[in-house]
KELUM-320549 format. One record per residue (C-alpha): residue in one letter; residue number from 1; x, y, z. Coordinates in nm, 3 decimals, padded with zeros to 5 digits. Each point is the difference from the previous one (the first is absolute). Example, Ala and Ser with C-alpha at 12.3 -4.5 7.8 and 13.67 -1.06 7.14 Angstrom:
BEGIN
+--------+-----+---------+---------+---------+
! residu ! num !      xx !      yy !      zz !
+--------+-----+---------+---------+---------+
!      a !   1 !  01.230 ! -00.450 !  00.780 !
!      s !   2 !  00.137 !  00.344 ! -00.066 !
+--------+-----+---------+---------+---------+
END
This chain:
BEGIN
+--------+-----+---------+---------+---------+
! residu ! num !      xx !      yy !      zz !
+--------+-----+---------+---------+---------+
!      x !   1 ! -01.140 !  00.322 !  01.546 !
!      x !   2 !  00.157 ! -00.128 ! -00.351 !
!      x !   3 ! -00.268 ! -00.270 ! -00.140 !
!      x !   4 !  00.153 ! -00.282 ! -00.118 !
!      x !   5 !  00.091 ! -00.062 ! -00.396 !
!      x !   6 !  00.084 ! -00.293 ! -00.209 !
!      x !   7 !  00.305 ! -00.010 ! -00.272 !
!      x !   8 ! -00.133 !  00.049 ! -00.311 !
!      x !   9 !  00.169 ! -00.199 ! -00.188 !
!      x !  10 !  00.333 ! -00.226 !  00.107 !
!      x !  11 !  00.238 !  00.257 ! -00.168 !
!      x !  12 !  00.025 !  00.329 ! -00.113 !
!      x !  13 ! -00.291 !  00.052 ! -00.214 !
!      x !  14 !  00.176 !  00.185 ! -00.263 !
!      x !  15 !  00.332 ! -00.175 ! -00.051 !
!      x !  16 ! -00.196 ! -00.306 ! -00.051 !
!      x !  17 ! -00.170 !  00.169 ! -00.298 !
!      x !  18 !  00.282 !  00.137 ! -00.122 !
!      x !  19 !  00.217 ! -00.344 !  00.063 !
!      x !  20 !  00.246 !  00.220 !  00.210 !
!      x !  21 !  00.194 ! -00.159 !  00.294 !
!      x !  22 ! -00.038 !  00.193 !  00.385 !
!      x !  23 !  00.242 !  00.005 !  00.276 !
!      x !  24 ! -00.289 !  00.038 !  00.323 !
!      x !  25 ! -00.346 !  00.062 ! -00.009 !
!      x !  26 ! -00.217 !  00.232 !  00.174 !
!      x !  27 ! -00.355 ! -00.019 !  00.107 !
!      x !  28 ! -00.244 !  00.307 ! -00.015 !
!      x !  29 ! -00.176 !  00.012 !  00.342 !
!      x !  30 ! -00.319 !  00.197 ! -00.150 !
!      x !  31 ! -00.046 ! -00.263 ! -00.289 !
!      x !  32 !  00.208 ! -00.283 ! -00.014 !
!      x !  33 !  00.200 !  00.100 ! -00.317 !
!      x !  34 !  00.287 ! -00.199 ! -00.024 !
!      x !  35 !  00.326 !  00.216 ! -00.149 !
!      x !  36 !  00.350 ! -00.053 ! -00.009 !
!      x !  37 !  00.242 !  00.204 !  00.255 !
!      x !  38 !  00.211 !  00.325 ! -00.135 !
!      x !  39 !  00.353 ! -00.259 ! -00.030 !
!      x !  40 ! -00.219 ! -00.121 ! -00.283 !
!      x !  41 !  00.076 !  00.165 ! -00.383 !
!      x !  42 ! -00.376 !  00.054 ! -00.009 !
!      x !  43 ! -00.106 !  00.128 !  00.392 !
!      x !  44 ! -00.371 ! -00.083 ! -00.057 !
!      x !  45 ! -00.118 !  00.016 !  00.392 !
!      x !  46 !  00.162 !  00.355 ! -00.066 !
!      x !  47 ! -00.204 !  00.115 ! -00.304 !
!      x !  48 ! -00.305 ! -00.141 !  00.148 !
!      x !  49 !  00.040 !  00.211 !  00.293 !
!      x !  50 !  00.049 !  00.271 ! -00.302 !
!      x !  51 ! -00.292 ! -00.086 ! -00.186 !
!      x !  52 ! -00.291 ! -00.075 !  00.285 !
!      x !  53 !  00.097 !  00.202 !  00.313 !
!      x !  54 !  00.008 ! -00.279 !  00.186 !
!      x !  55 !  00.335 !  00.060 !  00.273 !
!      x !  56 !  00.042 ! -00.299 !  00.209 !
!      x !  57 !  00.191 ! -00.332 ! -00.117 !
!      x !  58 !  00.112 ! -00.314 !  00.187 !
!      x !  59 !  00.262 ! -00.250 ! -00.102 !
!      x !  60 ! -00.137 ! -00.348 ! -00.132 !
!      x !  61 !  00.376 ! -00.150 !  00.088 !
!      x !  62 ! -00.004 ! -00.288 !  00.193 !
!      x !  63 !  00.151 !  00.059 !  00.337 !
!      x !  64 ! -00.067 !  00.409 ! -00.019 !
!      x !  65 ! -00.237 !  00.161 !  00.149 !
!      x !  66 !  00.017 !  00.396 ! -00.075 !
!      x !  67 ! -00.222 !  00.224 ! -00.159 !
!      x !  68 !  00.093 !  00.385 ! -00.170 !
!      x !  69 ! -00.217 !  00.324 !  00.014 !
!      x !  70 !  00.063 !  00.177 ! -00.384 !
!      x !  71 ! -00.138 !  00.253 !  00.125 !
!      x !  72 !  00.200 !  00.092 !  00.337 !
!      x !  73 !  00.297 ! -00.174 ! -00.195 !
!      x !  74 !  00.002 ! -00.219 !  00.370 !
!      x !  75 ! -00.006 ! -00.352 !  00.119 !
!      x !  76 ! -00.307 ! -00.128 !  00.134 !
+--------+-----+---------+---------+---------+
END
C-alpha cells in the first residue's frame, strides 16, 4: 500500500527559486516533492528521481490521474 503524501509546495520547488517557468508538474509519491515534468527546460521531478532514489511520480494536472515507475521506465 502507497501512504498518502501532501504537495510540498504549489509548484515546482526549484523553478520557483530559480524564477523559471514549468510546463506540468509532478508529484514524488515517497515525499511529496513537487518538480516540473521532462517537456520542462529544467526536468526537476527527473533529477530528483536522480538525486534521492526515489522512482515513483504522479501527475499534479488537474483532470489526470497517472503515475510513472523511473525505475521500470512504466506507467503505474
Amino acid at each position: 500500500m502507497i501512504r498518502p503524501v501532501f504537495p510540498s509546495a504549489a509548484g515546482c520547488e526549484e523553478c520557483i527559486a530559480m524564477g523559471e517557468q514549468w510546463v506540468h508538474l509532478r508529484i514524488c509519491l515517497t515525499c511529496g516533492h513537487v518538480g516540473c515534468c521532462d517537456t520542462s527546460n529544467n526536468k526537476h521531478a527527473s533529477a530528483h528521481y536522480e538525486n534521492t532514489g526515489h522512482p515513483l511520480i504522479a501527475s499534479l494536472e488537474p483532470g489526470e490521474n497517472w503515475g510513472w515507475c523511473y525505475s521500470d521506465e512504466e506507467y503505474v
